[in-house]
VOGU-3710 file (C-alpha; in Angstrom, 3 decimals, decimal comma):
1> xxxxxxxxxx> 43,728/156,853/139,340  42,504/158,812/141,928  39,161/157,997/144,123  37,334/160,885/142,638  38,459/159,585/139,382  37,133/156,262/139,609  33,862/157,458/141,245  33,254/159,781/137,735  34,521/157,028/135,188  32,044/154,192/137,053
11> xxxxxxxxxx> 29,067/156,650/137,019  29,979/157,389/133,226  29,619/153,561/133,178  26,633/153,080/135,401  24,914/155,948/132,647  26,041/154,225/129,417  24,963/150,792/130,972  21,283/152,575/131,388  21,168/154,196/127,977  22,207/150,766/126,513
21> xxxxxxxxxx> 19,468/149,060/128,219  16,544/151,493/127,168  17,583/151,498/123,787  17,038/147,773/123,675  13,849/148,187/125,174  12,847/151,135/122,997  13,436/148,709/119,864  11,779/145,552/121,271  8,725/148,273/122,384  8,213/150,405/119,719
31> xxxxxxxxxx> 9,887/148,794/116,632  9,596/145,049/117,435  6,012/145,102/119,506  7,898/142,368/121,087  8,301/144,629/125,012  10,601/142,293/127,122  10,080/144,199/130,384  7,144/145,676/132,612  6,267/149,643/132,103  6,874/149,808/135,385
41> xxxxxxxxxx> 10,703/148,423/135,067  11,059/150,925/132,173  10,139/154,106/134,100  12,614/153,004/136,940  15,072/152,891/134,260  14,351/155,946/132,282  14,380/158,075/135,871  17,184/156,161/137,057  19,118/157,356/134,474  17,645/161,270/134,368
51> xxxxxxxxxx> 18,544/161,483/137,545  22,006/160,750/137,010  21,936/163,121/134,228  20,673/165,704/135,951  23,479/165,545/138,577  25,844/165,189/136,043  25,066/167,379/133,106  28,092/167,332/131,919  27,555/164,129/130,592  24,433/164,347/128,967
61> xxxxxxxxxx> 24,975/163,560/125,161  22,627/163,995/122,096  21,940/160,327/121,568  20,453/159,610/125,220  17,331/158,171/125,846  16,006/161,377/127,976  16,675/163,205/124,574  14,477/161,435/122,182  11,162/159,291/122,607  10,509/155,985/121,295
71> xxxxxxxxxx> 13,283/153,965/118,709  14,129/154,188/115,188  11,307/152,475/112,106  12,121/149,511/110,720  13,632/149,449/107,122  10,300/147,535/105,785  8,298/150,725/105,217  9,041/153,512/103,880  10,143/156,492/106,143  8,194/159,500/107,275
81> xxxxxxxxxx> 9,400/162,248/108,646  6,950/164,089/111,093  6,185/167,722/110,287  5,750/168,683/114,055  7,387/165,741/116,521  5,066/162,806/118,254  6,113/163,550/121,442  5,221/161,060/124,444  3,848/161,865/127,650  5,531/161,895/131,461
91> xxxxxxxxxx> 3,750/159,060/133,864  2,268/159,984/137,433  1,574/157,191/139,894  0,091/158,455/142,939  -2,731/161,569/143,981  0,248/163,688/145,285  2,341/163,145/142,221  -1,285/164,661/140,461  -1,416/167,527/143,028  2,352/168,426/142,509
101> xxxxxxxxxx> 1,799/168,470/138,642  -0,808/171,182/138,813  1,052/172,669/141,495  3,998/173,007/139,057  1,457/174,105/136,502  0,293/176,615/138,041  3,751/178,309/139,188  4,549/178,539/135,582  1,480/180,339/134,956  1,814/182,611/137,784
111> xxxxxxxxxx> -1,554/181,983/138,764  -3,308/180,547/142,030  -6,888/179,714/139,989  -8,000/176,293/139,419  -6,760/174,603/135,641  -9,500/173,377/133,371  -8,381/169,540/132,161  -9,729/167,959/129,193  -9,476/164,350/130,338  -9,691/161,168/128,498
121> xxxxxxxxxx> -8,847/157,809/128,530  -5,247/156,398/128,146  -5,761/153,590/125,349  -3,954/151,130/124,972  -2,760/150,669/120,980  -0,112/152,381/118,899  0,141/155,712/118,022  -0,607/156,887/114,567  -0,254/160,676/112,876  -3,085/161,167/109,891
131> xxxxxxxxxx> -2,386/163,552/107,513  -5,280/165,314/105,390  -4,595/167,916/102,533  -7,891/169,701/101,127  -9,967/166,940/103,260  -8,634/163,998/101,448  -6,043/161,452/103,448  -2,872/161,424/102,166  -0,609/159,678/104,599  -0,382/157,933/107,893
141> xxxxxxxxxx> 2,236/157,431/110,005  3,352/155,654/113,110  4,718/157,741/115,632  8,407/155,895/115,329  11,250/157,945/117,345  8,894/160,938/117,856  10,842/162,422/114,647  10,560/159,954/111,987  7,623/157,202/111,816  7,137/154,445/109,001
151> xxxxxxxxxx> 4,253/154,875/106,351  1,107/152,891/106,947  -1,130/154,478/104,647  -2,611/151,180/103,131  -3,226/149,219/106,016  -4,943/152,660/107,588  -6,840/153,359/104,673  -8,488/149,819/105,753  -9,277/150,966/109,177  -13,794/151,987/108,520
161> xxxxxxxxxx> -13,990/154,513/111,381  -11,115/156,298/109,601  -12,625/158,705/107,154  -10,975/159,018/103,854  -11,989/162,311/103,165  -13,305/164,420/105,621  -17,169/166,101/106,316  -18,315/169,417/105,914  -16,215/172,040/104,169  -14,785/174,431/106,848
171> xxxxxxxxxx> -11,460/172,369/107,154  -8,405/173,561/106,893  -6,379/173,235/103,503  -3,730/170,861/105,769  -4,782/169,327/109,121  -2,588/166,006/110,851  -5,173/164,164/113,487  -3,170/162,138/115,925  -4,663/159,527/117,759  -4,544/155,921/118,779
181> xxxxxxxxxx> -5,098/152,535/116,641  -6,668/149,813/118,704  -8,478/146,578/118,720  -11,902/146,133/120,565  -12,366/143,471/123,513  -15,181/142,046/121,093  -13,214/141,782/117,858  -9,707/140,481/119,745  -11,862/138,043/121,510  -13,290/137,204/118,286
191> xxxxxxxxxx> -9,782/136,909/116,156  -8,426/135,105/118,732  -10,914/132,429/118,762  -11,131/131,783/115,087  -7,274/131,509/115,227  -7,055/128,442/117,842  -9,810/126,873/115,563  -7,492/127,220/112,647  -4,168/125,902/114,790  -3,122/129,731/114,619
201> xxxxxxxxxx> -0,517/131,201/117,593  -3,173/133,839/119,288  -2,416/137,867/119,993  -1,305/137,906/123,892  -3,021/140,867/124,099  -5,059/143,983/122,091  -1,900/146,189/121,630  0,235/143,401/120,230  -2,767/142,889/117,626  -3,095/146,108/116,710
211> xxxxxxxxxx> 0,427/146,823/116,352  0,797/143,821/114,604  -2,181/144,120/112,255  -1,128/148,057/111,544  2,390/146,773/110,148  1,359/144,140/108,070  3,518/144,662/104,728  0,032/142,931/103,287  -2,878/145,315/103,583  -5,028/142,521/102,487
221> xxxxxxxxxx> -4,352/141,099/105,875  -4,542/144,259/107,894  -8,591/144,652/106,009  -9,512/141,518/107,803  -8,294/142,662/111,642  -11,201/144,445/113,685  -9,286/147,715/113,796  -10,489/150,929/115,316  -9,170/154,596/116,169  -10,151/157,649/118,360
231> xxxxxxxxxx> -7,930/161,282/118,249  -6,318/162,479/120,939  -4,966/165,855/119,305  -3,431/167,108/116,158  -0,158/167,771/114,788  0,151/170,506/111,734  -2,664/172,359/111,034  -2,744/175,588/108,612  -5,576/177,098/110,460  -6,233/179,046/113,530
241> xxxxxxxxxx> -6,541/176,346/116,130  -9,101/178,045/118,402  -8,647/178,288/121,799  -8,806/175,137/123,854  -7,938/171,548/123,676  -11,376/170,365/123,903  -12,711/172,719/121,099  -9,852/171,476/119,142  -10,583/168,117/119,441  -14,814/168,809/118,698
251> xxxxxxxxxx> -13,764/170,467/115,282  -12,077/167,293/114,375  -14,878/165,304/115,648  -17,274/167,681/113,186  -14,944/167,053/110,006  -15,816/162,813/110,881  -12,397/161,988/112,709  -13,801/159,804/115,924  -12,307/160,828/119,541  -13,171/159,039/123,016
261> xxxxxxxxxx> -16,999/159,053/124,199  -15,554/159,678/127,435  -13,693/162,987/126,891  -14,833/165,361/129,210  -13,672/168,785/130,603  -13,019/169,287/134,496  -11,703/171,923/137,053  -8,870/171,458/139,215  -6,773/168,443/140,265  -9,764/166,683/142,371
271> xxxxxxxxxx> -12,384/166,913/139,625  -9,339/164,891/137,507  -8,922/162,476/140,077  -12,813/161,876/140,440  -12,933/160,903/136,938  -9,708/158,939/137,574  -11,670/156,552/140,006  -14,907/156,794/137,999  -13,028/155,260/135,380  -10,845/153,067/136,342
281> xxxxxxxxxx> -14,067/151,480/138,282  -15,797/151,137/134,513  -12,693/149,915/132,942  -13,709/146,666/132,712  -16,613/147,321/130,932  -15,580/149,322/128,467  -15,286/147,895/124,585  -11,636/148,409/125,111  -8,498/148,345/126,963  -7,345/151,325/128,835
291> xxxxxxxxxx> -4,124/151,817/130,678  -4,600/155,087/132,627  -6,046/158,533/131,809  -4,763/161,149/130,180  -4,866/164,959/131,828  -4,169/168,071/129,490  -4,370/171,878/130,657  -7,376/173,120/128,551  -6,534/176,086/127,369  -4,237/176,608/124,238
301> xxxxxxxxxx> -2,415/179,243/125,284  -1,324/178,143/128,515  -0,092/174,904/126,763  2,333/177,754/124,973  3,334/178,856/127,748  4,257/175,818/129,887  6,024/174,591/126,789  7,955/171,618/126,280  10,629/169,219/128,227  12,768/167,532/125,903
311> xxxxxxxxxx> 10,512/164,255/125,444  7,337/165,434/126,617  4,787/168,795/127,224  4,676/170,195/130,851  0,722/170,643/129,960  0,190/167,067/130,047  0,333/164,167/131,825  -0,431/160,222/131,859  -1,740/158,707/135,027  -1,398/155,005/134,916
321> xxxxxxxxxx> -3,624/152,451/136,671  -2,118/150,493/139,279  -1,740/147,057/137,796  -4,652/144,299/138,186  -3,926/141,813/141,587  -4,842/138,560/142,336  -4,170/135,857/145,166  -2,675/132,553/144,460  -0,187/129,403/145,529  3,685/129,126/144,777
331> xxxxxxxxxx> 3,464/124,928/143,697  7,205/124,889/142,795  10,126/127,001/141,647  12,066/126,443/138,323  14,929/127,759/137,466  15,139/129,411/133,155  18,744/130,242/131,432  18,078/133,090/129,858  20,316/134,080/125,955  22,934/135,490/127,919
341> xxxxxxxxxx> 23,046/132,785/131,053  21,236/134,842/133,330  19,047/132,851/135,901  15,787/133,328/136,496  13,748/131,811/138,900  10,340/131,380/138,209  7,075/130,641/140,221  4,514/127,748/139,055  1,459/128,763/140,664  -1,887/127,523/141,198
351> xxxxxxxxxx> -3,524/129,456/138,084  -5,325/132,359/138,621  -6,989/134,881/136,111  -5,485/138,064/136,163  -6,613/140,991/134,439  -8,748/138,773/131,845  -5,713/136,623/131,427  -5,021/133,014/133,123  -1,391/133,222/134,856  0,139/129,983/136,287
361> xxxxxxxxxx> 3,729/131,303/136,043  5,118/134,329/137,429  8,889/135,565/137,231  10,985/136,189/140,580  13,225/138,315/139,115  16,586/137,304/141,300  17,521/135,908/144,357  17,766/138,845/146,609  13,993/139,279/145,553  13,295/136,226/146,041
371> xxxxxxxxxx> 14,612/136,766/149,850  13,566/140,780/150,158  10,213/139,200/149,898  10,600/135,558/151,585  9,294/133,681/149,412  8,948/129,715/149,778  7,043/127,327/148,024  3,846/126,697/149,910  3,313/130,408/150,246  -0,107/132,505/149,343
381> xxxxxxxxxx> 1,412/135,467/146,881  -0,166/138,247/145,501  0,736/138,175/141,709  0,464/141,441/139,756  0,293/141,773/135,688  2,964/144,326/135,896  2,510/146,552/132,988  -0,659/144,768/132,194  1,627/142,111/130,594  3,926/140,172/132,301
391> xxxxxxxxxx> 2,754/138,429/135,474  5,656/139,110/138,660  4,796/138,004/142,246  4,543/141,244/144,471  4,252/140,232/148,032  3,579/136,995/150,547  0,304/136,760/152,202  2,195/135,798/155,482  -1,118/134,924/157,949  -1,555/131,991/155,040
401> xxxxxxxxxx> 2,049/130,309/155,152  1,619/126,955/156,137  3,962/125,195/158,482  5,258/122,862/155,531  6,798/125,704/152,894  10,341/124,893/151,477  12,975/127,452/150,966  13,867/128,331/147,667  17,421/127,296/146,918  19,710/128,731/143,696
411> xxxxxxxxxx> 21,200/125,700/141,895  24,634/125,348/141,968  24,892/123,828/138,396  23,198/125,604/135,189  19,876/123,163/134,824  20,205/123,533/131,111  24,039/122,424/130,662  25,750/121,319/133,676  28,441/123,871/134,002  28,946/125,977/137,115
421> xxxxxxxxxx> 26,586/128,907/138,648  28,629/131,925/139,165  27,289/135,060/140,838  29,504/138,093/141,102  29,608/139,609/144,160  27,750/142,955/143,800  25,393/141,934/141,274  21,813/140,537/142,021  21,783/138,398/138,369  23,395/134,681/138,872
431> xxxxxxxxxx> 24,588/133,698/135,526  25,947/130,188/134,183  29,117/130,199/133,122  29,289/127,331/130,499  28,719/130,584/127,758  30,069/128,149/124,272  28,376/125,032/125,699  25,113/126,147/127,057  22,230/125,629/124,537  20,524/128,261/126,300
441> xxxxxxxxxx> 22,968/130,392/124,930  23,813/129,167/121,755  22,329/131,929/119,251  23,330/134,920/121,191  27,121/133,244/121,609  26,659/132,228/117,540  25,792/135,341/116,757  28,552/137,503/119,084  31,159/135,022/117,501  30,475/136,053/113,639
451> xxxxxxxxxx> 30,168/139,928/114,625  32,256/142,081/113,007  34,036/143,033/115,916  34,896/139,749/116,467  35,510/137,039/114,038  33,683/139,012/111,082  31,703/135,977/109,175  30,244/138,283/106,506  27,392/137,059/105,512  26,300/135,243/109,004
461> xxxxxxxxxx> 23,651/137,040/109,945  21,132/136,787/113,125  18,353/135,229/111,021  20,477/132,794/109,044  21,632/131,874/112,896  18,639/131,341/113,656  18,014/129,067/111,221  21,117/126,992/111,662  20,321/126,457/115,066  16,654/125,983/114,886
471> xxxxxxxxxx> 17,309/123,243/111,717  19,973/121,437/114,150  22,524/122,184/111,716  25,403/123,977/114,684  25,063/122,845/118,412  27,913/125,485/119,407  30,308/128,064/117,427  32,899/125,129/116,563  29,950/123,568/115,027  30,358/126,751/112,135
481> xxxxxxxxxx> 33,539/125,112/110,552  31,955/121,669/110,363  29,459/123,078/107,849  29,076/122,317/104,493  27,103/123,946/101,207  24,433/121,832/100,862  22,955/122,358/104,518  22,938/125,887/104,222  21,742/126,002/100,821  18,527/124,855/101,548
491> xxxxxxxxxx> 17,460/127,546/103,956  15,436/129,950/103,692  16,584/133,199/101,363  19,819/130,789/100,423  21,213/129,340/96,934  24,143/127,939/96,116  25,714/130,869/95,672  24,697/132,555/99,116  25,956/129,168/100,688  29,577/129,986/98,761
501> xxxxxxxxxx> 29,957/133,035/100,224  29,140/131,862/103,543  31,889/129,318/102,629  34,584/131,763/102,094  34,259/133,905/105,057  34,072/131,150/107,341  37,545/130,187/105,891  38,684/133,441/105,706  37,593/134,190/109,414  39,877/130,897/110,330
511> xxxxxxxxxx> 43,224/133,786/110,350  42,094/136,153/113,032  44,200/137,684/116,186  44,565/136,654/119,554  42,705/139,300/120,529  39,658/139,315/118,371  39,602/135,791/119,150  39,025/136,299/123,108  36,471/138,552/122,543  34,494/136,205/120,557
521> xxxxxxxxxx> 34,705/133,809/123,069  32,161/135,999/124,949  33,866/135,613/128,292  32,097/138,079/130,613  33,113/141,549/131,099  36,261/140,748/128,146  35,309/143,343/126,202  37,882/144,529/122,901  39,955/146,728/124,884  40,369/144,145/127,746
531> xxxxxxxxxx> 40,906/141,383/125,012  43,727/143,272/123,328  45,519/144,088/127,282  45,101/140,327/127,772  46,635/139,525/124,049  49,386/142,088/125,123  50,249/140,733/128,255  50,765/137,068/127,573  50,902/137,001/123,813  49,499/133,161/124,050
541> xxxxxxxxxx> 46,314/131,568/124,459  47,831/129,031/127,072  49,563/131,175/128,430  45,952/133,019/129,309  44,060/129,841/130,223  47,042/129,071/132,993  47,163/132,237/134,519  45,319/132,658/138,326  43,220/135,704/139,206  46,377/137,254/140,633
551> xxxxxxxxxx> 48,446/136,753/137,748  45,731/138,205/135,459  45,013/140,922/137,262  48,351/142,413/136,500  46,903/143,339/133,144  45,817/146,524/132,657  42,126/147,156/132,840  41,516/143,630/134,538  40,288/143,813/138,313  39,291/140,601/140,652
561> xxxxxxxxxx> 35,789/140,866/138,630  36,796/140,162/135,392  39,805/137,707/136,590  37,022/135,918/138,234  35,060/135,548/134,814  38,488/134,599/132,896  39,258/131,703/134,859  35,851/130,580/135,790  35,854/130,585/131,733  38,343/128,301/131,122
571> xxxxxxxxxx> 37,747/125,844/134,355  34,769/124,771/132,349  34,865/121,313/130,637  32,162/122,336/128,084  33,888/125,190/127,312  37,498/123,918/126,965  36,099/121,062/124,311  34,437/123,537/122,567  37,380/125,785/122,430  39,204/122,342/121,309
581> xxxxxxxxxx> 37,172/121,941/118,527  37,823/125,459/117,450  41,123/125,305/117,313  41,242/121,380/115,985  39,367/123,452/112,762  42,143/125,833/112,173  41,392/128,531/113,602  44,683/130,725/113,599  46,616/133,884/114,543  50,212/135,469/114,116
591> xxxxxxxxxx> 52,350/135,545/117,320  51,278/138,635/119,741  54,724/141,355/119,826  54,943/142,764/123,086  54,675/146,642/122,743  58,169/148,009/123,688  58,017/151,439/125,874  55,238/153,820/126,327  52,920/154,011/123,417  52,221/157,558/122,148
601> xxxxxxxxxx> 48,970/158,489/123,340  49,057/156,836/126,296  46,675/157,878/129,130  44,887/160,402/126,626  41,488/160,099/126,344  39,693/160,942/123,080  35,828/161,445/121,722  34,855/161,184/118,239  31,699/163,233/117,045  30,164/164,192/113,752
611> xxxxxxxxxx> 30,461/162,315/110,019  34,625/161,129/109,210  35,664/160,277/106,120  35,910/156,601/107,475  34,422/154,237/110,001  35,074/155,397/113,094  35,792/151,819/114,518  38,935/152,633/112,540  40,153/155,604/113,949  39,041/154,323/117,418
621> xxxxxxxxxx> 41,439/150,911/116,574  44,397/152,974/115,687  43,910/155,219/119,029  43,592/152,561/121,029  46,528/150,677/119,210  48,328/154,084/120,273  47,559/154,138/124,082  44,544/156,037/123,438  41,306/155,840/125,567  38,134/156,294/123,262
631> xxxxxxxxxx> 34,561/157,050/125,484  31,124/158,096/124,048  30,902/161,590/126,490  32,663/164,289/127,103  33,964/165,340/130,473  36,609/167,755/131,937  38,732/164,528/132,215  38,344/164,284/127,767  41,974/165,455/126,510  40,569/165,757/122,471
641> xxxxxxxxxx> 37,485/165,993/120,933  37,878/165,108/117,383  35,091/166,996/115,033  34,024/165,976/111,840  30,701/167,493/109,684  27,477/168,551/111,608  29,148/168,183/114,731  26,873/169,068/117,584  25,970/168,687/121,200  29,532/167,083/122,021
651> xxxxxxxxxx> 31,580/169,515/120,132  29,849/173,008/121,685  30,908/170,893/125,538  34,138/170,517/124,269  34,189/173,751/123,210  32,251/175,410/126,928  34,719/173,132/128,820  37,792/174,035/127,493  39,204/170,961/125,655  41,442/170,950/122,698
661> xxxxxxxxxx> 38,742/170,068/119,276  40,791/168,027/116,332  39,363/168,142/112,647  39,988/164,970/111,436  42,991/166,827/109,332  44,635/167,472/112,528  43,645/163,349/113,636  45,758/161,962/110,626  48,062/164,286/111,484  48,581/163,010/115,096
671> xxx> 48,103/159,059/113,943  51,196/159,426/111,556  53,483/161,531/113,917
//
């Protein structure tokens, strides 16, 4: 493989690796309400990656992040699909990131005259479309993936500044409000308060509670939360509009649908950042949070014409508050294991109250952080609520060091279990490497064990996991085999018979295959395809565990990287008993057979796209078990697309690049030659 080879297939990586990410924080965000990263570590992300996209369009596919908003509802509620999309807005950070989006504005328009804004607060809740046929509410719906939301009706319906049925009788026949469901200071404040006296866990903040309250499956429960909502804009409407945003959203106001107090209408970019400051100077006494403002180019038909970007309109924009900064005292440095044995180390400061909120810990992120901004403990740091929500430390006050601060110092032993630190060079994230010993790790290496991919326990799912762990029932994966009926037919959503089943996969999973068994193991980087090279190469498990990094690295698809993680893997003591035990509770394969010659497809690289008559884990097994590479994009280096129904994006690149499209007639064909 060539250099310019290797430089496209890592950045093919580097883009999947992205997409991967922000779909995991798109779920936790918009389906979960459990966010498990800053807004500001999202938007490096998200333009991280659309850069890279837009240098390599080529490798822009359907299902990317850039190409959608938000994540997909949960299965709880019933699903809604949105008549005209919920689209999210862009971010701008800075007065010249203002001045270039009315600068851009304004090209598009052809026009050198100042833009009339309506402007209005960014609040901070969840998103909600309200639909209204013949002035009577029908249905409301989360926003979801911009495309398809879940149905809240009942809990809305429970929301008093909502109006049932609209006033007056000029409304349109069909009319969709969109707008934003919060919780007042006063009434989280309030909740909050009453649930400490009652031993309750509080809301960390007003968006979790009104997320939270809004998708209660009881809308008993939902009644009793101090809910409120203002519009921001509307969705379908059978009626003539009018002619501005503002006038838009003072019809809506007239039919008894409330909208912000502070809506206003300004000229040019200055008059938007004057309210901006005004603002953002009154934001903390206001009756509720606000994360920003919100600009949008006045008039309706210059919204037509600047149109839309995939995700978001060119006529609007969201300019966020800097987050809220305090001064405080690094008193020590821990170190936390994170599920997948990453290592954090994390501040314990003097507290401080931070944006209404009392911090005394703060996250350093890594180790090159930790030294990009010399920190020691002893120091004076400024700690920001990045994103409002979780507390980071920004910078050292260096006039304040004192003469007696102590270096902070990575561990060379995981805290948690003992086994070694590893850090890879190139990579800022210091992991432990005791991965089937490390409690810190147990549910997520549980849970990769049972997948289907790997040892398929039907029936093990992530919840019963958690429960085995939580009850004390499994301390690692070997722990599976050493249960019996009764302690899993006790738990939660599981009889006797439930327990059975459980039972009989876990036997049944006891005859697997070399490979599938190394990728359960969750060694780092040994993904399936590396598993089955490994499996290939020296057919035995000891054989595997023996080998050096140069030895290993003779395997196809193995560099010094993922050598490193093999035998790091098995130097472990914790892992080698645990791997023991596994083994010790029959745990079983049939002899690897060395491949003899040059498999078919070998070197050919394949994509599958649209709906196959089967799984297409299958067909991608029986390529791979060919000599087959199977990626997620297409590129000029892709030697077959294969095509099955409603084929789209992918195929038509297949198709404008030149390479050879299979039906999945032509597949078989191919499999069986």
């Amino acid at each position: 493989m060539n250099q310019q080879q290797q430089s496209q297939e890592q950045i093919e990586q580097q883009i999947e690796r992205l997409r991967e990410q922000l779909r995991r924080h798109n779920h936790h965000y918009y389906v979960l309400d459990e966010p498990l990263v800053p807004d500001s570590e999202y938007d490096r992300l998200f333009h991280q990656l659309k850069s890279l996209e837009e240098q390599y369009p080529e490798l822009i596919t359907a299902d990317s992040p850039t190409q959608r908003v938000g994540a997909a509802p949960l299965s709880s509620f019933k699903e809604v699909h949105h008549k005209a999309p919920m689209l999210s807005l862009g971010n701008l950070f800075s007065e010249t990131d203002l001045m270039d989006f009315e600068q851009r504005s304004r090209n598009r328009l052809g026009s050198d005259d100042p833009l009339d804004y309506e402007v209005e607060p960014k609040l901070d809740g969840l998103a909600i479309n309200l639909r209204y046929e013949n002035g009577v509410l029908v249905q409301a719906a989360t926003r979801g993936d911009g495309t398809r939301g879940e149905d809240v009706t009942r809990n809305v319906r429970t929301i008093e500044s909502i109006p049932l049925k609209l006033i007056g009788d000029d409304y349109p026949r069909v009319v969709e409000a969109r707008g934003e469901v919060f919780m007042p200071l006063a009434g989280f404040n309030a909740f909050n308060k009453k649930a400490l006296e009652r031993g309750e866990k509080p809301f960390a903040n007003p968006r979790n509670a009104a997320a939270g309250s809004l998708r209660q499956l009881d809308s008993r429960i939902t009644a009793k939360r101090p809910l409120a909502f203002y519009a921001y804009g509307v969705g379908e409407i059978d009626a003539d509009p009018g002619v501005t945003q503002s006038g838009v959203m003072m019809r809506i106001r007239e039919w008894g649908i409330p909208v912000s107090p502070e809506l206003q209408v300004v000229t040019g970019a200055k008059a938007c950042l004057d309210y901006y400051h005004d603002l953002m100077r009154r934001r903390d006494s206001l009756a509720y949070d606000i994360d920003g403002i919100v600009y949008k180019v006045n008039s309706l038909e210059k919204q037509r014409v600047l149109g839309y970007v995939s995700r978001a309109p060119r006529w609007a924009i969201a300019h966020k508050f800097p987050a809220q900064e305090e001064l405080t005292v690094v008193e020590a440095v821990e170190f936390q294991v994170g599920r997948t044995g990453a290592i954090t180390p994390v501040a314990r400061l003097q507290p401080v109250t931070v944006a209404g909120v009392v911090v005394s810990n703060a996250t350093l992120h890594n180790m090159d952080e930790v030294q990009r901004k010399d920190i020691r403990v002893g120091d004076t740091v400024i700690i920001r609520r990045a994103g409002d929500v979780i507390p980071e430390v920004v910078s050292v006050v260096g006039d304040r060091r004192p003469v007696d601060t102590s270096a902070i110092v990575m561990p060379q032993k995981c805290p948690v279990c003992g086994s070694d630190i590893l850090r890879t060079e190139g990579e800022v994230v210091a992991r432990c490497s005791g991965g089937l010993y490390c409690s810190a790790q147990r549910k997520e290496g549980i849970k990769h064990f049972a997948s289907r991919k790997a040892m398929d326990i039907d029936g093990l799912g992530d919840k019963l996991v958690e429960q085995l762990v939580d009850a004390g029932l499994i301390e690692d994966i070997a722990g599976l085999y050493q249960l019996h009926v009764e302690d899993v037919a006790g738990l939660e959503r599981m009889g006797a018979k439930s327990a059975g089943n459980l039972m009989d996969a876990l036997h049944k999973s006891r005859t697997s295959s070399l490979s599938r068994f190394l990728f359960a193991l969750g060694i780092r980087e040994v993904g399936e395809a590396t598993a089955k090279s490994l499996a290939q190469e020296f057919l035995t498990l000891d054989a595997i565990m023996a080998a050096d990094e140069e030895r290993l690295q003779q395997t196809p698809d193995v560099g010094p990287v993922v050598a490193a993680h093999i035998v790091s893997f098995f130097q472990q003591p914790h892992n080698l008993a645990v791997l023991g035990k596994l083994l010790a509770a029959g745990i079983e394969w049939p002899e690897e057979q060395r491949q003899q010659g040059e498999t078919p497809l070998q070197g050919k690289t394949f994509v599958l796209t649209g709906a196959l008559s089967r799984p297409r884990s299958e067909f991608k097994q029986q390529l791979q078990q060919l000599g087959a590479k199977v990626t997620g994009s297409v590129s000029k280096k892709t030697d077959y697309v294969v095509a099955g129904e409603a084929a789209g994006s992918k195929l038509k690149k297949a198709e404008s690049l030149g390479v050879t499209v299979l039906n999945e007639a032509e597949l078989e064909e191919l499999l069986t030659a």
